[in-house]
C-alpha positions in Angstrom: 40.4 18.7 102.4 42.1 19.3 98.9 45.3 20.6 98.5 45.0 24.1 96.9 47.9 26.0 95.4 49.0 29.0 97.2 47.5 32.6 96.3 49.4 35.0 94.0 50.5 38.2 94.9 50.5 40.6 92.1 51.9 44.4 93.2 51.5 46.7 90.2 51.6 43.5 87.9 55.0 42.2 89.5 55.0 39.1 92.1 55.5 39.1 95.6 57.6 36.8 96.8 57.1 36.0 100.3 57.8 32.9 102.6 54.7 33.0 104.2 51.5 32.5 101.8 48.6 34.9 101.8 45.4 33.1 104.2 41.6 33.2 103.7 39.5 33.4 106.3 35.9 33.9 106.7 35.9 35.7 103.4 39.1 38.0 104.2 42.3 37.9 102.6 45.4 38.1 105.7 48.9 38.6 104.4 52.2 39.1 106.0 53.0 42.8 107.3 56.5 42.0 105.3 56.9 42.0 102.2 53.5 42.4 101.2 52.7 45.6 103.0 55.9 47.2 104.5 58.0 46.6 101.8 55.9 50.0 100.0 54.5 52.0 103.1 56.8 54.6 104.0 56.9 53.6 107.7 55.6 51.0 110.2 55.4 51.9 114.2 53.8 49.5 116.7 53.0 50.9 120.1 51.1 48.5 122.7 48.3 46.7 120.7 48.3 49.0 117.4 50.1 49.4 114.3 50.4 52.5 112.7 51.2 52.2 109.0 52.1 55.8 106.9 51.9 56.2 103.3 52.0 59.4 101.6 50.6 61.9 104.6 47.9 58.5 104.9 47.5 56.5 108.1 46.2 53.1 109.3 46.1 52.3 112.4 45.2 48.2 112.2 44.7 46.6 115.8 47.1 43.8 116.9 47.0 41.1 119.5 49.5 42.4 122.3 50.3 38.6 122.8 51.7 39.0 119.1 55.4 39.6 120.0 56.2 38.3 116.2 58.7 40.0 113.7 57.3 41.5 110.8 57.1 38.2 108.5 55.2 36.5 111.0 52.4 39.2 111.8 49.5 38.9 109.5 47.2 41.9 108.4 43.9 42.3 106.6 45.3 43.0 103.2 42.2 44.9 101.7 41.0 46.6 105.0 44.8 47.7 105.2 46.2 49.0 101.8 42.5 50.2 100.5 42.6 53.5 103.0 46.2 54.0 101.4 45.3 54.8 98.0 45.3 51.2 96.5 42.8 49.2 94.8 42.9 45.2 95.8 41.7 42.6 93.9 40.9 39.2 94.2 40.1 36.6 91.8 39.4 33.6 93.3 38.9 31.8 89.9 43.1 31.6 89.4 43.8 32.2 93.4 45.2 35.9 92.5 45.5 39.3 94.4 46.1 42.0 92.4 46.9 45.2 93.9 46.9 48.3 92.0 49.0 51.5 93.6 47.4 54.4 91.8 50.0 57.0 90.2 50.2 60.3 91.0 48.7 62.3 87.6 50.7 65.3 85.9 49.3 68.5 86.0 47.4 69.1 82.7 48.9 71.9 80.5 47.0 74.5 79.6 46.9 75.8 75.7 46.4 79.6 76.8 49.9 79.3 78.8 52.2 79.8 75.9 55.0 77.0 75.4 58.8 77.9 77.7 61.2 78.5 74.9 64.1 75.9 75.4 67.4 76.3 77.4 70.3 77.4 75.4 73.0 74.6 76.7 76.8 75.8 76.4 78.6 73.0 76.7 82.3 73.6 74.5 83.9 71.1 72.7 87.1 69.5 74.3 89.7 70.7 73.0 92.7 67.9 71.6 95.0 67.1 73.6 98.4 68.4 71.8 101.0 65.8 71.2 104.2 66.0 73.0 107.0 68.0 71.2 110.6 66.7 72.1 113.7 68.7 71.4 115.8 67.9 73.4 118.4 65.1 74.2 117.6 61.5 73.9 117.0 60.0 77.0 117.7 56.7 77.6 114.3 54.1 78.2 113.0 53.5 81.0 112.3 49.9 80.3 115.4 47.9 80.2 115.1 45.2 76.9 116.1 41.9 77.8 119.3 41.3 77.5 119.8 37.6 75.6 123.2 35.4 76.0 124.5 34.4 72.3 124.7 30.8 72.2 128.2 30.6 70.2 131.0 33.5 70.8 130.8 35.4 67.5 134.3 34.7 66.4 133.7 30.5 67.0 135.2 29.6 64.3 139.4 30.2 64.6 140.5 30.9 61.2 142.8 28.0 59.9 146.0 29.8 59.9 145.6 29.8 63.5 145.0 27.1 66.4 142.4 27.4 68.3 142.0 28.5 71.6 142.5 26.6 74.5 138.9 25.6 76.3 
């Protein structure tokens, strides 16, 4: 059998990074419940042999093995069968081993020309006002931050003038 690279997951023209790679079988593409599909459904509940899947006021309800006591990333699902009743449009091209999975987005309500145009929000936002610099007039006051105080080298009267000795040391 020859080795075949794994198939491409394309969400929304983004890839899907998964551990698990996406399977065909008897013509049907299986992927894992997570990332693939959970990861954009807004909610996943398994009760007994079913798995309810909701998206957007949608539901599929996709039958699973009861044996299957496997985490998300282990359970496989019939990609098409499963995100098609959802709203999305799968893909496959076997040519370049891709799925490409299109969510549709919600449209805007169209405007229409007889409604006349809302005049724009006046915005009162003031402008911030400077921030007066501090007048002083009072007494000095000493700083807070003491200067270093540095150790002459030489006394400033080293040198004895030469009528006199010098000290002793």
């Amino acid at each position: 059998m020859p080795f075949l690279p794994p198939t491409r997951v394309l969400r929304d023209g983004a890839p899907i990074h998964s551990y698990h790679p996406v399977v065909l079988r008897s013509g049907h593409l299986y992927a894992p419940a997570w990332p693939v599909v959970a990861e954009f459904v807004d909610r996943i509940i398994r009760v007994g042999d079913r798995l309810y899947i909701y998206r957007g006021g949608r539901c599929v309800v996709v039958r699973v093995p009861r044996s299957a006591h496997r985490t998300l990333a282990q359970l496989y699902l019939p990609l098409a069968a499963t995100l098609r009743p959802l709203g999305d449009e799968v893909r496959y091209a076997a040519a370049v081993r891709t799925v490409d999975i299109r969510t549709p987005i919600a449209a805007l309500t169209p405007r229409l020309p007889e409604q006349p145009n809302p005049l724009p929000r006046v915005v009162f936002a003031p402008r911030v006002a400077p921030t007066p610099r501090p007048h002083w007039s009072g007494i000095p006051l000493p700083r807070r931050t003491p200067l270093p105080a540095l150790a002459p080298s030489a006394p400033p009267n080293a040198r004895a003038p030469r009528d006199r000795p010098s000290p002793p040391p």
